[in-house]
FITORVEX-327008 format. One line per field, with one value per atom (N, C-alpha, C, O): residue in one letter; chain; atom name; x, y, z. Coordinates in pm, 1 decimal, padded with zeros to 6 digits, always signed. Layout:
BEGIN
res = [A,...];
chain = [A,...];
atom = [CA,...];
px = [X,...];
py = [Y,...];
pz = [Z,...];
END
This chain:
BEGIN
res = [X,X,X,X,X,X,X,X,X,X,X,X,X,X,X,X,X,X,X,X,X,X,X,X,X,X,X,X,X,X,X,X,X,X,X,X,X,X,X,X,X,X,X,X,X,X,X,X,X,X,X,X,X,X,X,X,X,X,X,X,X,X,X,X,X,X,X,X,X,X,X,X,X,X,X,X,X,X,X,X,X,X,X,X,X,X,X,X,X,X,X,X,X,X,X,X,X,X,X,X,X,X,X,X,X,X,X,X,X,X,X,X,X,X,X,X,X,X,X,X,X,X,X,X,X,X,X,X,X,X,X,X,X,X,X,X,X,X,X,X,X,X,X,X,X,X,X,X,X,X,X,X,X,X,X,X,X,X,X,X,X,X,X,X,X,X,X,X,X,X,X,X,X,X,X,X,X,X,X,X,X,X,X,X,X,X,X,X,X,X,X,X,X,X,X,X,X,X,X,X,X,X,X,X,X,X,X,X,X,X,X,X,X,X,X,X,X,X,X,X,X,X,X,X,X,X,X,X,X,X,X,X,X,X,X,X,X,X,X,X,X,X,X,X,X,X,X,X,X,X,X,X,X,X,X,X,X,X,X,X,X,X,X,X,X,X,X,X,X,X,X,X,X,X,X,X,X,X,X,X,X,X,X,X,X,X,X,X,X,X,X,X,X,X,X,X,X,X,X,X,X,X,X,X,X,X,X,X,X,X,X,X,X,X,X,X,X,X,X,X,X,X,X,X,X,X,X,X,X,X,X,X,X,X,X,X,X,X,X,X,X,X,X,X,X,X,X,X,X,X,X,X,X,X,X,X,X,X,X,X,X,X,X,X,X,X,X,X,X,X,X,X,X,X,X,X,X,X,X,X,X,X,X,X,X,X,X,X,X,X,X,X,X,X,X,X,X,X,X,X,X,X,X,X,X,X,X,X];
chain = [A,A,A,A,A,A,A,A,A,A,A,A,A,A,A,A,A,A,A,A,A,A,A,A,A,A,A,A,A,A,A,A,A,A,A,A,A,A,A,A,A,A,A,A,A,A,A,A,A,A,A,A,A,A,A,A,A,A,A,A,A,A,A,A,A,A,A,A,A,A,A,A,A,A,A,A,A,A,A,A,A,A,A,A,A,A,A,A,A,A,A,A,A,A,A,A,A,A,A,A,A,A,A,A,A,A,A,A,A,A,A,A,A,A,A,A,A,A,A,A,A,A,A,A,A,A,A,A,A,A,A,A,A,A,A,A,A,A,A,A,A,A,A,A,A,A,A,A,A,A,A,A,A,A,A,A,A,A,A,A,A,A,A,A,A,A,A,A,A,A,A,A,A,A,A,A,A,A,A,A,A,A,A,A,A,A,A,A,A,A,A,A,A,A,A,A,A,A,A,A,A,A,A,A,A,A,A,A,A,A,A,A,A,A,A,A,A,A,A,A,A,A,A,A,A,A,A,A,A,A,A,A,A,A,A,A,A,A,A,A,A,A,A,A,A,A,A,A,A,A,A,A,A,A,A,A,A,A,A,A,A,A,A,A,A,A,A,A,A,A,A,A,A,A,A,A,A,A,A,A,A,A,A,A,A,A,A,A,A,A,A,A,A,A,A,A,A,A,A,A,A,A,A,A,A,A,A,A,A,A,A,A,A,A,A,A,A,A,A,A,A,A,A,A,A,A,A,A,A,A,A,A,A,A,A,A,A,A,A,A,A,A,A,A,A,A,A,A,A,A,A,A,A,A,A,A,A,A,A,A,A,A,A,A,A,A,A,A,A,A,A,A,A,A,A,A,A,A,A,A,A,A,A,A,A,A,A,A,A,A,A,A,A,A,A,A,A,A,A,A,A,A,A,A,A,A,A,A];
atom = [N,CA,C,O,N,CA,C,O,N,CA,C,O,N,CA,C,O,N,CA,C,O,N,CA,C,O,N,CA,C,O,N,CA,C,O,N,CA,C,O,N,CA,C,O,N,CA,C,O,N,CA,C,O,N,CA,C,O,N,CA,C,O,N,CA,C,O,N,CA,C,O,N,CA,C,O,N,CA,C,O,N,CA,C,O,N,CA,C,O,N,CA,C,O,N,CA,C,O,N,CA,C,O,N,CA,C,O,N,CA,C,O,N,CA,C,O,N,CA,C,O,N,CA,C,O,N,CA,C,O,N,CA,C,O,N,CA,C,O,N,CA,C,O,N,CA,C,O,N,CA,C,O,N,CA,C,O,N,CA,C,O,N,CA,C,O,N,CA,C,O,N,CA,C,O,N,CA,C,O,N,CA,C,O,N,CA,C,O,N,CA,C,O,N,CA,C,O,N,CA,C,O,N,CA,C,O,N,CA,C,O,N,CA,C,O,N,CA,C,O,N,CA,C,O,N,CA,C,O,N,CA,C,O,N,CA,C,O,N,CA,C,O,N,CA,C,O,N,CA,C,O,N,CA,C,O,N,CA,C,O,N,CA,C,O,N,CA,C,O,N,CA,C,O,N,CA,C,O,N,CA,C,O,N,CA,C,O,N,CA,C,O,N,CA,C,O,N,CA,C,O,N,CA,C,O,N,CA,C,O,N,CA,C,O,N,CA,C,O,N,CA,C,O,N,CA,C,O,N,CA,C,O,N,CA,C,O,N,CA,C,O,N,CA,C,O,N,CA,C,O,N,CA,C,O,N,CA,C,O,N,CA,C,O,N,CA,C,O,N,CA,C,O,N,CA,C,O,N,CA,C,O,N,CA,C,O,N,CA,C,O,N,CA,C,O,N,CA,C,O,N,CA,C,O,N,CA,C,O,N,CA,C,O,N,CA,C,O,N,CA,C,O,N,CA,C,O,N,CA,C,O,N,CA,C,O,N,CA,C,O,N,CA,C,O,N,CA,C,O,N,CA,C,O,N,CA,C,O];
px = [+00080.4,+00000.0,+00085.4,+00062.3,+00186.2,+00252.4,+00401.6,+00487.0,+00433.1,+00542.4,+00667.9,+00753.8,+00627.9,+00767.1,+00765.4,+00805.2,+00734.3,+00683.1,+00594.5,+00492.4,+00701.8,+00593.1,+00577.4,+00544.8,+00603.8,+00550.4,+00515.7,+00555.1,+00412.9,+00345.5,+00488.5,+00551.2,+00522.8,+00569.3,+00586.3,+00655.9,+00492.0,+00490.6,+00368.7,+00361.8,+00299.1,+00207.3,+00180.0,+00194.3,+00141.7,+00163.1,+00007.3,-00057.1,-00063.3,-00151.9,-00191.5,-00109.8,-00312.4,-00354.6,-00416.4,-00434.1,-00474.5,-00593.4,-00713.6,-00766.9,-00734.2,-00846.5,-00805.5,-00887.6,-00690.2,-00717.1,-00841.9,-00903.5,-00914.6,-01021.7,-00970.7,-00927.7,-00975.9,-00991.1,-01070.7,-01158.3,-01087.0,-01207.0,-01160.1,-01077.2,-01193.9,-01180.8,-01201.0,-01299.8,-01049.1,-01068.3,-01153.0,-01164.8,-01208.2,-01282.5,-01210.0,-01256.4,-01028.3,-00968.5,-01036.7,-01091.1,-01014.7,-01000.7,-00905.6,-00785.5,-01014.7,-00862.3,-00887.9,-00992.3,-00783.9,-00762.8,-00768.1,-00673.3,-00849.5,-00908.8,-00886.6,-00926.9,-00792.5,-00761.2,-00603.4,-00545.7,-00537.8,-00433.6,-00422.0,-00312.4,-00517.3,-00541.7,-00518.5,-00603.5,-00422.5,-00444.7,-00581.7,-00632.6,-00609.1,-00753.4,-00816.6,-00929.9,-00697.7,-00692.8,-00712.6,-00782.6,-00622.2,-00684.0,-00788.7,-00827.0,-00854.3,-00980.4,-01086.7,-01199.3,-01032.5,-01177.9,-01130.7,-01207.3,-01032.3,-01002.1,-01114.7,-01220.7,-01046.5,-01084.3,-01312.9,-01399.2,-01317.3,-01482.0,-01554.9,-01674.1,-01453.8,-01505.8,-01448.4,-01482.2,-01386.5,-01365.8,-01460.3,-01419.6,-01536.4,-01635.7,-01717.7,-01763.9,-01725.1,-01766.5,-01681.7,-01627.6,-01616.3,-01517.3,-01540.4,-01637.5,-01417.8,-01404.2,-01266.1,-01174.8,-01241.5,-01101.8,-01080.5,-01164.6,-00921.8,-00818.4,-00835.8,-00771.3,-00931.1,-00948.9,-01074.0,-01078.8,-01174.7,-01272.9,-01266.5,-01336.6,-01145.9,-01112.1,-01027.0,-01068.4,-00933.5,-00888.1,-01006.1,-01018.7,-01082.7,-01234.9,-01262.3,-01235.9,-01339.3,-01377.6,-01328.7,-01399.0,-01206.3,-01133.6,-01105.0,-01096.6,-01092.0,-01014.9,-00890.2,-00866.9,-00807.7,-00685.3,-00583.6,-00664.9,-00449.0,-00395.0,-00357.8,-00269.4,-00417.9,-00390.4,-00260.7,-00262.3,-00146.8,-00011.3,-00024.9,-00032.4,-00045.7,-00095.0,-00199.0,-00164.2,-00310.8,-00365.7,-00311.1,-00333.8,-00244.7,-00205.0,-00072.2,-00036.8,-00024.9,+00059.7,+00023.3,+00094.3,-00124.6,-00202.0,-00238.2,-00200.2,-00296.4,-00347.7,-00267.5,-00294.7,-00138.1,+00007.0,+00055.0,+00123.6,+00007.3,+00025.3,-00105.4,-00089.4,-00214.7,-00319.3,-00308.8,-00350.0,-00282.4,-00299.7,-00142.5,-00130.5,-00075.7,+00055.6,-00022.1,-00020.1,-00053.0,-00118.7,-00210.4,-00207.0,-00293.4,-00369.5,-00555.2,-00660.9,-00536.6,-00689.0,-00747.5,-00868.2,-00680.8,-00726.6,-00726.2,-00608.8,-00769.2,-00709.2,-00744.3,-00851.8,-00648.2,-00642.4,-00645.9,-00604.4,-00712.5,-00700.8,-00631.9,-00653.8,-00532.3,-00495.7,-00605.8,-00679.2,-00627.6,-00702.1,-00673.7,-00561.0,-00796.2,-00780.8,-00654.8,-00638.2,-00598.5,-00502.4,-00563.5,-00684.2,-00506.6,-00622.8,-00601.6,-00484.9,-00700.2,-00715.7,-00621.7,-00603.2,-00569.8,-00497.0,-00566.0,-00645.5,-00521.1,-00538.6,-00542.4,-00462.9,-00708.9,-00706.4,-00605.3,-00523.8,-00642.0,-00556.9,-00578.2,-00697.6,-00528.1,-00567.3,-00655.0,-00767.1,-00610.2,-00701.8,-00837.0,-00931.2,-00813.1,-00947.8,-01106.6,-01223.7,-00978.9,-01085.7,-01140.6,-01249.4,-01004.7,-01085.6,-01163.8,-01247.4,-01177.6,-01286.2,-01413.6,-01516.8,-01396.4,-01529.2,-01605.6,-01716.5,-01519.2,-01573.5,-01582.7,-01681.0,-01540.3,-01601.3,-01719.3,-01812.3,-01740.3,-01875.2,-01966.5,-02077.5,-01971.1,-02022.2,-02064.1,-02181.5,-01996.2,-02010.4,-02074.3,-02125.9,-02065.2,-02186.6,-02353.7,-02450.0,-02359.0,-02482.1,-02571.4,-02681.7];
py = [-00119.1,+00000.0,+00126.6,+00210.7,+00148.4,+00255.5,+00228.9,+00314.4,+00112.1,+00115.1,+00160.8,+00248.9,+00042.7,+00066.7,+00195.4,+00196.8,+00320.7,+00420.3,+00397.6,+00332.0,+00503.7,+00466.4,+00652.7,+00684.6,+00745.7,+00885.6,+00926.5,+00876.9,+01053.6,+01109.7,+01212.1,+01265.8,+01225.8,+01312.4,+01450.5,+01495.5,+01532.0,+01673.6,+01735.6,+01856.0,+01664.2,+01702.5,+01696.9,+01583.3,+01779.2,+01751.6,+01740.1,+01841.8,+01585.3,+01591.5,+01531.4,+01454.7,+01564.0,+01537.9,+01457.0,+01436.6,+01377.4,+01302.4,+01367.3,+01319.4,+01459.6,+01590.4,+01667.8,+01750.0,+01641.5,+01711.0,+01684.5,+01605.6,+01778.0,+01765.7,+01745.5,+01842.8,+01620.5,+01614.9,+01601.7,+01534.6,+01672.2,+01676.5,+01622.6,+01698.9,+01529.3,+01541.7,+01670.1,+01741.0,+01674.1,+01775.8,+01748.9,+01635.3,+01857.8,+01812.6,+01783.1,+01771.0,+01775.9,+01745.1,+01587.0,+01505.1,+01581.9,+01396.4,+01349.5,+01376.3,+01217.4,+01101.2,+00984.9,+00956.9,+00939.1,+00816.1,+00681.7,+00609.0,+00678.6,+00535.6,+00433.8,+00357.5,+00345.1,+00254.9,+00242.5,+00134.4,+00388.9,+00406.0,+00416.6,+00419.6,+00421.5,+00481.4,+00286.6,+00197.7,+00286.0,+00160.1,+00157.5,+00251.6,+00051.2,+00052.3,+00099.6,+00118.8,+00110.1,+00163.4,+00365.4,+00457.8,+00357.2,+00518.4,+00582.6,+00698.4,+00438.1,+00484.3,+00446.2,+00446.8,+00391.4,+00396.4,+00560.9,+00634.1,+00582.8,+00709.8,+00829.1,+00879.6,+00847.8,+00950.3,+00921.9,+00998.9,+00820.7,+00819.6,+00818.4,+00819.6,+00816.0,+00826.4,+00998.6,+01048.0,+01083.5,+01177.3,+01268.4,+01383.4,+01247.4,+01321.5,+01437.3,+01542.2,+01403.2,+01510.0,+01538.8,+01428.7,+01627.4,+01677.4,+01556.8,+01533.4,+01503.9,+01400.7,+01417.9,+01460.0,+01388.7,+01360.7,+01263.4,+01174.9,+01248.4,+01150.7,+01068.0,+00963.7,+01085.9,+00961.2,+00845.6,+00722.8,+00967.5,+00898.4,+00777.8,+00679.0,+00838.9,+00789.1,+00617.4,+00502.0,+00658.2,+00530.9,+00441.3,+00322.9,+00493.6,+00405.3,+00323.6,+00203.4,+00413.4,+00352.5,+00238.8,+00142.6,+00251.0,+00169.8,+00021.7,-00087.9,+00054.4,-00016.6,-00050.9,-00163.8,+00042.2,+00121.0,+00131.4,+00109.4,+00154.2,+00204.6,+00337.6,+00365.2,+00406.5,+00617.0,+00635.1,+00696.0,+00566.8,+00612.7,+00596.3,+00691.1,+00436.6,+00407.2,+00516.4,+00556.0,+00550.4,+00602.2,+00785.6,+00850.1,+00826.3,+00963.6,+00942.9,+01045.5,+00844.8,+00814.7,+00814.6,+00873.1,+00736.6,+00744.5,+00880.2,+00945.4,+00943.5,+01094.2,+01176.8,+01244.6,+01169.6,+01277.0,+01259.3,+01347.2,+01108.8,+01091.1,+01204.6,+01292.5,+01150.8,+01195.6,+01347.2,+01422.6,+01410.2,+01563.1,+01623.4,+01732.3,+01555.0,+01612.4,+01608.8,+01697.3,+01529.2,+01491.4,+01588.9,+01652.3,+01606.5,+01733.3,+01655.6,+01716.4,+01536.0,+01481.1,+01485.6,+01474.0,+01498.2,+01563.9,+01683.9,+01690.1,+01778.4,+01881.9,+01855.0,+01802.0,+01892.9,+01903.8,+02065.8,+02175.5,+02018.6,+02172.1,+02109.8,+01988.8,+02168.4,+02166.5,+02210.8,+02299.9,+02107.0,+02169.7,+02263.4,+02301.6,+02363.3,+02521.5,+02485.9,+02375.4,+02579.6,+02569.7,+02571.9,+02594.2,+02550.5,+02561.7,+02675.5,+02704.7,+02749.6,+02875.8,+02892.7,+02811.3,+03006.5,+03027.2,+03030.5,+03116.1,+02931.8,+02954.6,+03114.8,+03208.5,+03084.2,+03269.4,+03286.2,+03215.1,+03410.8,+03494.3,+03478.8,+03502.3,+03454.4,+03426.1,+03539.7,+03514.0,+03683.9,+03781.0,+03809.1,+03881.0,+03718.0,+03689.3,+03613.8,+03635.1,+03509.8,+03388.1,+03468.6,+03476.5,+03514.1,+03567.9,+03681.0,+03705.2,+03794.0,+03875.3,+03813.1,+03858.9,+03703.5,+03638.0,+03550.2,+03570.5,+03475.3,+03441.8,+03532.2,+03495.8,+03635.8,+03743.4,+03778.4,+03778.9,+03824.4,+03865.5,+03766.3,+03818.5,+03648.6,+03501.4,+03539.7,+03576.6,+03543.4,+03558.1,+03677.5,+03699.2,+03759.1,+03874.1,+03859.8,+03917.5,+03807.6,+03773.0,+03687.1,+03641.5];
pz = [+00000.0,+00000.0,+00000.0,-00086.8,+00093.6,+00081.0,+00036.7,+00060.4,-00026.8,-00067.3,+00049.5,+00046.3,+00163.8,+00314.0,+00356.5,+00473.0,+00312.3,+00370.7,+00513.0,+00533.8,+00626.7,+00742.5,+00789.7,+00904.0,+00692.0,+00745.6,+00596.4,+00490.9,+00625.1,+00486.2,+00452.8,+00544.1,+00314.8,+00290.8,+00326.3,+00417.3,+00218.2,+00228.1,+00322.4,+00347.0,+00358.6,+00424.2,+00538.4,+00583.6,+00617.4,+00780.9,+00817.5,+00843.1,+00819.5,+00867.8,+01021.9,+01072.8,+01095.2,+01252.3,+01216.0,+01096.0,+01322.5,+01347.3,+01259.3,+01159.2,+01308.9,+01326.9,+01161.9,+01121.2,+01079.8,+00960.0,+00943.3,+01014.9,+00801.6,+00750.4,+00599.7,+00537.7,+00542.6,+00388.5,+00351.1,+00405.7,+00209.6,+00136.3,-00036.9,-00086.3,-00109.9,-00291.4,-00385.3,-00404.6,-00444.9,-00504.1,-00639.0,-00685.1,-00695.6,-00844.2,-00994.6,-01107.9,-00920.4,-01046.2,-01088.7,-01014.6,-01212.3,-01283.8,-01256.5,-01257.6,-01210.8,-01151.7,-01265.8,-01324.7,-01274.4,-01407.0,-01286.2,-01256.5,-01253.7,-01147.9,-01169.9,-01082.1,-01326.2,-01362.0,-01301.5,-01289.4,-01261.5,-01228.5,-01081.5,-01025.6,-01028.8,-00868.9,-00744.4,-00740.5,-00690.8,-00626.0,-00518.3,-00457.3,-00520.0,-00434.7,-00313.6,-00269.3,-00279.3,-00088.3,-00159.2,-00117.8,-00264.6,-00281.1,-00314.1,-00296.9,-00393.5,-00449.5,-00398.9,-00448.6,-00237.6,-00133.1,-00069.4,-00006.8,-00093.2,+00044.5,-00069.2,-00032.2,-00212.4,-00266.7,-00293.9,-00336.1,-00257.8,-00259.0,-00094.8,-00064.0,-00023.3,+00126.0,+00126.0,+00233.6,+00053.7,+00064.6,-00018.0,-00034.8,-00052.4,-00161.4,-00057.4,-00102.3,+00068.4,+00144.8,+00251.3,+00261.3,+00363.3,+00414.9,+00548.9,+00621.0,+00541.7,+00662.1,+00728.7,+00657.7,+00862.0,+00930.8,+00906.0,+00889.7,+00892.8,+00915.1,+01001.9,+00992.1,+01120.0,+01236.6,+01166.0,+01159.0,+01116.8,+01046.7,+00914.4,+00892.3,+00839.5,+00725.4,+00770.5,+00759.8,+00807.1,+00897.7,+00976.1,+00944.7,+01067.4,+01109.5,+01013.1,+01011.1,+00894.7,+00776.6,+00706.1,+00675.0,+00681.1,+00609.4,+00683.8,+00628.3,+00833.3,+00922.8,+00868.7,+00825.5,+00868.9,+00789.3,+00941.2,+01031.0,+01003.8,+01079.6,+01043.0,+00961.9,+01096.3,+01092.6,+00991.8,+00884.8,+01052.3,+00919.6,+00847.8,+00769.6,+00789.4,+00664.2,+00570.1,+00458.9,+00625.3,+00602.5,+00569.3,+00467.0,+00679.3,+00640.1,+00506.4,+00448.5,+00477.6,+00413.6,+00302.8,+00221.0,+00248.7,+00105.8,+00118.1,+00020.9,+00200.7,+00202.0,+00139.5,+00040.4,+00215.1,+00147.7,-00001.2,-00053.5,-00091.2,-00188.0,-00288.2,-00372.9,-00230.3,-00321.6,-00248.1,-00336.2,-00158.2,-00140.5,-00227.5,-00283.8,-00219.7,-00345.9,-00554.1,-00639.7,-00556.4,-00659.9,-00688.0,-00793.4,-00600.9,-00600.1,-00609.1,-00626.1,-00593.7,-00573.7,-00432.3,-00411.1,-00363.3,-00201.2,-00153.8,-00117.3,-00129.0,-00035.0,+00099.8,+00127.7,+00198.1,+00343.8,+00410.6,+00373.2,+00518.3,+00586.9,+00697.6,+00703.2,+00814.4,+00915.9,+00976.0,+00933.2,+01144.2,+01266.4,+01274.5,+01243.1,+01335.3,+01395.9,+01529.9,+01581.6,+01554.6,+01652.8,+01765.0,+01755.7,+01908.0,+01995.9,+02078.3,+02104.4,+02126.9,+02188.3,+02309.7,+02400.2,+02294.7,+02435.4,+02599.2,+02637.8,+02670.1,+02831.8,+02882.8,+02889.6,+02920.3,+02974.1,+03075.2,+03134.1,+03073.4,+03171.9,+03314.9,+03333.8,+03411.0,+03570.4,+03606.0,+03649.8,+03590.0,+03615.8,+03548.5,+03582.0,+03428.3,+03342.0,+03454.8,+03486.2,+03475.2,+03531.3,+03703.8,+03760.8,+03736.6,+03901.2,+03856.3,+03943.3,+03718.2,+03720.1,+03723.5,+03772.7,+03666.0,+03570.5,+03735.1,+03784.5,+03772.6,+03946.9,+04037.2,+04101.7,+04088.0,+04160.5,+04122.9,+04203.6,+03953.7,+03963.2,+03939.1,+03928.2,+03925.7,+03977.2,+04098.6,+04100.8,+04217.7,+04381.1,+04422.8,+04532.4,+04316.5,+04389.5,+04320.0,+04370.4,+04247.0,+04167.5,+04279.9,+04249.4];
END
């Protein structure tokens, strides 16, 4: 499937990426099979945890066909939103004081 490859190339994907099929043409006689379940389970925007579920695939494997077909240009990926910064301590004691007078 991935040809001894055990990391995706150019692409840095999460669990939590979101891939979606791009609307280029794919020559599907050329596509190995494991890609051409990913690129028809991708026809609407799914994660990398989901896609692996599906398949019952192991996640590398899986981000490994991903990095092929998102170089190719039959996938696009978005990276997860980053995650929000830890408020501020004086944030959280404004926000509970006026909790305690209410």
């Amino acid at each position: 499937m991935t040809g001894g490859r055990t990391r995706a190339m150019a692409t840095t994907l999460d669990m939590i990426s979101v891939v979606v099929a791009s609307r280029r043409e794919v020559d599907w006689a050329a596509v190995q099979p494991e890609s051409a379940s990913i690129l028809k389970l991708c026809r609407r925007p799914i994660s990398v945890a989901e896609l692996a579920a599906h398949m019952d695939i192991p996640m590398t494997v899986v981000k490994v066909l991903l990095s092929d077909l998102v170089g190719k240009g039959f996938v696009l990926a978005r990276a997860p939103l980053p995650a929000a910064e830890n408020p501020q301590l004086n944030v959280l004691q404004a926000v509970l004081d006026g909790i305690r007078r209410l």
